[in-house]
C-alpha positions in Angstrom: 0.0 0.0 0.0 1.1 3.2 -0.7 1.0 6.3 1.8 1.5 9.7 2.0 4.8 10.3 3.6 3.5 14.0 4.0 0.5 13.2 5.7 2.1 10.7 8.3 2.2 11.3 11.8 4.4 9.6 14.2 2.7 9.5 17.6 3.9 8.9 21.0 1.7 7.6 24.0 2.5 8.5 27.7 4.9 5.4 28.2 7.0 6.7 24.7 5.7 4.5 22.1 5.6 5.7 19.1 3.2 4.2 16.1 2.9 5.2 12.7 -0.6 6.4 11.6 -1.6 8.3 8.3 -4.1 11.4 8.4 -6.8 11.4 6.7 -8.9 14.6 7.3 -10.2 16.4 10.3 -13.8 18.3 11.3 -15.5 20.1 14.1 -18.3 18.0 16.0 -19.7 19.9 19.3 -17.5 22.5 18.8 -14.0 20.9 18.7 -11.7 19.7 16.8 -11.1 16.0 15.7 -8.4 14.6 13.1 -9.1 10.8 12.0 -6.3 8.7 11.0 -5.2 5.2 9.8 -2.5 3.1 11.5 -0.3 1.8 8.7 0.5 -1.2 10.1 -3.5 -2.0 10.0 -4.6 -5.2 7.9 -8.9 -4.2 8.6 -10.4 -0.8 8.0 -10.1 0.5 11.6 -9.4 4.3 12.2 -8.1 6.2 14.9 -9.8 9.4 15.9 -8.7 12.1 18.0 -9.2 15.3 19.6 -7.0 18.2 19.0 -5.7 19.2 22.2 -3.1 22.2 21.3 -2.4 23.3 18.0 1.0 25.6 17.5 3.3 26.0 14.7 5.6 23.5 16.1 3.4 20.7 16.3 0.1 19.3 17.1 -1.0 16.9 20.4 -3.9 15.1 20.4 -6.0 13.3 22.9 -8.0 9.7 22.9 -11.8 9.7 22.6 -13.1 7.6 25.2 -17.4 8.9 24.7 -18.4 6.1 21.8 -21.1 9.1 21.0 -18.4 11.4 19.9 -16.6 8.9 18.3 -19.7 7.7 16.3 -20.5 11.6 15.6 -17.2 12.8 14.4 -17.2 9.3 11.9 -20.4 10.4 10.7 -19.4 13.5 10.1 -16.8 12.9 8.0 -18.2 10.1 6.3 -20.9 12.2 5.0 -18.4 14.3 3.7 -16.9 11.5 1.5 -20.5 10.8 1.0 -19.9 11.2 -3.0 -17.0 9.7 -3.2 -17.7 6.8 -1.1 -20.7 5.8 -3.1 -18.6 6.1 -6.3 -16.3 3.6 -4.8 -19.2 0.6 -3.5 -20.8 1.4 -7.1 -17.4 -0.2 -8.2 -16.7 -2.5 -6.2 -20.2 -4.2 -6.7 -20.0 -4.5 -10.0 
């Protein structure tokens, strides 16, 4: 698979792990900020999404969502603004 090496973000947890994960887009749900992204060592379709929790010119941090309403909210969200191009793609792939 082939990724973006511009849109990949290394993160690191509290104990100094770092993984790999691509971004994919961002939106505002509630009146924040959430970025989604796709581990690249992922064989399914899972995604990550998280909250921006400072933004500078340096870099960006992020925190987990933990409320599954949120999480379902801010997929939503973004899903229906892939709407067009998501049909496009199942149109394909059922033929």
């Amino acid at each position: 698979m082939d990724y973006d090496n511009e849109k990949v973000v290394v993160l690191q947890d509290e104990a100094g792990n770092e993984i790999e994960i691509e971004y994919i887009d961002s939106c505002e749900f509630r009146g924040e900020r959430y970025a989604m992204f796709m581990p690249l060592e992922n064989d399914d379709d899972e995604v990550v999404i998280l909250k921006y929790d400072n933004v500078s010119s340096e870099y960006d941090s992020f925190v987990p969502v933990e409320d599954r309403e949120v999480l379902e909210g801010v997929y939503s969200t973004l899903r229906e603004k892939y709407a067009p191009e998501l049909e496009k793609l199942d149109k394909v792939t059922d033929e």
